[in-house]
C-alpha positions in Angstrom: 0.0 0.0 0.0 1.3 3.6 -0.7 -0.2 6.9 0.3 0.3 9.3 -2.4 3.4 11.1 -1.3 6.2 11.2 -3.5 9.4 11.1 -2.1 11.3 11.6 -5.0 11.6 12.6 -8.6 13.1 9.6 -10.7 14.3 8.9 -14.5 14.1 6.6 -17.1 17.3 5.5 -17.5 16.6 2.8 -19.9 13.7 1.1 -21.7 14.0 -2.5 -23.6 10.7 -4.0 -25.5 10.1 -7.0 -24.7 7.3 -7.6 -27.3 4.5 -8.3 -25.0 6.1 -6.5 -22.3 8.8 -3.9 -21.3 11.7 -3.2 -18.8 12.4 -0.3 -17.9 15.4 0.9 -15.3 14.8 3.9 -13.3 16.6 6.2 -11.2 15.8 6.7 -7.9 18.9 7.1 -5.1 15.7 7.7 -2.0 13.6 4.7 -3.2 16.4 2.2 -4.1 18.0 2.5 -0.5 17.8 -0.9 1.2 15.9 -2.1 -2.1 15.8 -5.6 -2.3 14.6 -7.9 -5.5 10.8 -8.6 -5.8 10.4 -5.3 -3.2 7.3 -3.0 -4.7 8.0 0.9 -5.9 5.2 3.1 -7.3 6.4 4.6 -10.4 3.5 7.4 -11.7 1.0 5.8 -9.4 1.8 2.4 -11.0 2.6 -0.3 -8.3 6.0 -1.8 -10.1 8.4 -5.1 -8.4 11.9 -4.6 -8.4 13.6 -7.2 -10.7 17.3 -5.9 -10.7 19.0 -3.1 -8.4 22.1 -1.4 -8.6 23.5 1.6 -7.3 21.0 3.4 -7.5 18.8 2.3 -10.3 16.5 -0.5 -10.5 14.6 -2.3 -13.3 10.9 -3.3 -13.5 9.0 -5.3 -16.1 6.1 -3.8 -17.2 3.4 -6.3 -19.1 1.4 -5.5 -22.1 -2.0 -5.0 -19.7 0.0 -2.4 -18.0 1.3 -0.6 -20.8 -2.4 -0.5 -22.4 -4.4 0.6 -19.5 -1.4 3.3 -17.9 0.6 6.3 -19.5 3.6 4.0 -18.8 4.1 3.3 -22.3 4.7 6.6 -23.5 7.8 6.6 -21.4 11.4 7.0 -23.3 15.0 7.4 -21.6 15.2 10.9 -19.9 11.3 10.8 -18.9 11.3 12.1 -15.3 8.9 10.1 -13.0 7.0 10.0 -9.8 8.6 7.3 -7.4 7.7 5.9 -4.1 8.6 3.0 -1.6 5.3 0.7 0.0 4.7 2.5 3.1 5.9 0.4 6.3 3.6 -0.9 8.8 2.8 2.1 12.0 4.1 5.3 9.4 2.2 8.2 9.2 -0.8 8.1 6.6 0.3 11.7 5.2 -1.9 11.1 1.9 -5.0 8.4 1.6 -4.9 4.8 0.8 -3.6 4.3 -2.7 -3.2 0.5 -3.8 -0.6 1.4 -7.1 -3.4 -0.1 -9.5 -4.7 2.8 -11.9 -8.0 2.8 -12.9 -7.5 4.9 -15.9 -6.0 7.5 -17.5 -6.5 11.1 -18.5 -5.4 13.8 -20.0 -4.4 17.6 -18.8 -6.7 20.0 -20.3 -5.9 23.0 -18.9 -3.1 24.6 -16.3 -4.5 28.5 -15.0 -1.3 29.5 -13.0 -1.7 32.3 -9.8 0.7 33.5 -7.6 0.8 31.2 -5.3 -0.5 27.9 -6.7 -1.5 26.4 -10.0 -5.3 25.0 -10.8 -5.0 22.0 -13.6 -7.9 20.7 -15.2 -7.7 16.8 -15.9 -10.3 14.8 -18.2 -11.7 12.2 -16.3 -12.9 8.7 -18.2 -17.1 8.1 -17.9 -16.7 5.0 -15.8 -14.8 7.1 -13.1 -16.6 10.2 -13.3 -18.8 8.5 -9.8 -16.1 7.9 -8.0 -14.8 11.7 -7.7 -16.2 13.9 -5.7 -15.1 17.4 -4.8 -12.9 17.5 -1.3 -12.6 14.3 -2.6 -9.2 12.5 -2.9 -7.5 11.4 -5.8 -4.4 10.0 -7.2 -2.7 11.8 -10.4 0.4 9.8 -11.8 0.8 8.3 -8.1 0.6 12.2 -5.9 -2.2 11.8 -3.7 -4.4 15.3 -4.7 -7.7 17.0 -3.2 -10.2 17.6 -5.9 -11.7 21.0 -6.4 -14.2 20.5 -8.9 -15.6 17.3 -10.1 -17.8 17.9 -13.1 -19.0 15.0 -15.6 -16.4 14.5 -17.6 -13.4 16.4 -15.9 -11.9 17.3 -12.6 -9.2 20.0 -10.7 -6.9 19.8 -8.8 -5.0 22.7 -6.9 -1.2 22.5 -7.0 1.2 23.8 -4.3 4.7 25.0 -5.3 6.1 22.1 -3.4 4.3 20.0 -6.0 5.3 21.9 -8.5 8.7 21.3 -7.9 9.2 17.7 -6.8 6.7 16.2 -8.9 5.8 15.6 -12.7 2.8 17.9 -12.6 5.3 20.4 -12.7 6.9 19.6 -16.0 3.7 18.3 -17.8 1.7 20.6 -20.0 -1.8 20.4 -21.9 -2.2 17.3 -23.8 0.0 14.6 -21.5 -1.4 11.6 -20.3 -1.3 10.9 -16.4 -2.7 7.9 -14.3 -5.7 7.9 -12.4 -6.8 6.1 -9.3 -9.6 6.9 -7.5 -10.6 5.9 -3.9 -10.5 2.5 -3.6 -12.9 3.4 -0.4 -15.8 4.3 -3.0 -15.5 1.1 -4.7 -16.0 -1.0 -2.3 -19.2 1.1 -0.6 -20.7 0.4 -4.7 -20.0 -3.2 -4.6 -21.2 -2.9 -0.7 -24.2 -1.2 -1.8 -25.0 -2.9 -5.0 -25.3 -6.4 -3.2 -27.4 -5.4 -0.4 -29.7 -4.3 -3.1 -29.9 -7.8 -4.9 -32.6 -10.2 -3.4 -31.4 -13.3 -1.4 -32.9 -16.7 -0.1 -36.5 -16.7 -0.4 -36.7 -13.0 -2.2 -34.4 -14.5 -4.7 -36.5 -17.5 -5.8 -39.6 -15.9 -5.9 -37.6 -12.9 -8.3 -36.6 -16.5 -10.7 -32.6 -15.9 -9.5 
C-alpha cells in the first residue's frame, strides 16, 4: 500500500521492449536504499516489483496489460517520473490509501497559473466520473491530490509549489497523459451497496434468481 506522497523525482534511464512487455530501469537514489529484488516501488501511481538493483537504479517489467491501461508506455529514456517505496507498517498516513493499480488515464486540459499555486484541469474517463467527488481524494500519476471540482467528464486539482517542484505535474503541460486512481474506499461502498440491493434466499427464488 502507498499513500500518495512522493518522495522523489526519478528517471528513465533505460527502456527494452520485450514484445509483449517492457523493462524499464529507473533512477531513484531515495527509493532504491535498502531495495531488495521482488520489493514493490510506485512509479507514476503504477505499483512496479523490483527485478534488478544497482546503485541506484532499479529495473521493473512492465506487461502489455500495464502498458495498455497506464501512461507508462509513453515513457522514453530521460522521462522524469513520480517514485515511491510501500509504506511500512505504523508510518504516518500523510496522503490516503492508494493500492498502485490505476483505474484509468487522463489527460491535462488545462493549467490556469496564480501567484501562489496552480489550478490544472484533468479529463476524467465516464466509468470514473462517480467515484470523484469534490474535497474528494484522488491519485494523479501516483501524488495523492484534493479535488476542487468534479464535473461529468473532468476534474481540478490545486497544486502547491512544493508539487510543482518535486513532482511531474510540474513539467507536464496540456495534452499529457497521467494515471488515475480513485478511492478505492468508494468502490468498495458500490460493490457494498449494489449487493445489499440484490434479493437473497426466499426474495431471490420468488424474483426467478
Amino acid at each position: 500500500m502507498f499513500t500518495g506522497i512522493v518522495e522523489e523525482l526519478g528517471e528513465v534511464t533505460a527502456v527494452e521492449n520485450l514484445g509483449d512487455a517492457a523493462r524499464f530501469r529507473l533512477r531513484g537514489p531515495v527509493v532504491t536504499q535498502g531495495a531488495q529484488h521482488g520489493d514493490s516501488i510506485a512509479v507514476n501511481g503504477v505499483c512496479l516489483t523490483v527485478v534488478e538493483h544497482e546503485g541506484d537504479e532499479f529495473t521493473a517489467d512492465v506487461m502489455a496489460e500495464t502498458l495498455k491501461r497506464s501512461s507508462l508506455g509513453v515513457l522514453a529514456v530521460g522521462s522524469r517520473v513520480n517514485l515511491e517505496r510501500p509504506t511500512a507498517v505504523g508510518a504516518r498516513l500523510g496522503g490516503h490509501i492508494v493500492q498502485g493499480h490505476v483505474d484509468g488515464t487522463g489527460t491535462i486540459l488545462e493549467r490556469t497559473p496564480s501567484e501562489h499555486w496552480e489550478i490544472v484541469k484533468i479529463s476524467l474517463p465516464a466509468d470514473l466520473a462517480r467515484y470523484v467527488v469534490e474535497k474528494g481524494s484522488i491519485t494523479v500519476d501516483g501524488i495523492s491530490l484534493t479535488v476542487v471540482e468534479a464535473g461529468a467528464d473532468h476534474f481540478t486539482v490545486s497544486l502547491i509549489p512544493t508539487t510543482l517542484a518535486l513532482t511531474t505535474l510540474g513539467l507536464k503541460k496540456a495534452g499529457d497523459p497521467v494515471n488515475l486512481e480513485v478511492d478505492v474506499v468508494a468502490k468498495y461502498v458500490e460493490r457494498l451497496l449494489g449487493d445489499r440491493a440484490r434479493p437473497t434466499g426466499d426474495a431471490a427464488r420468488e424474483a426467478g434468481e
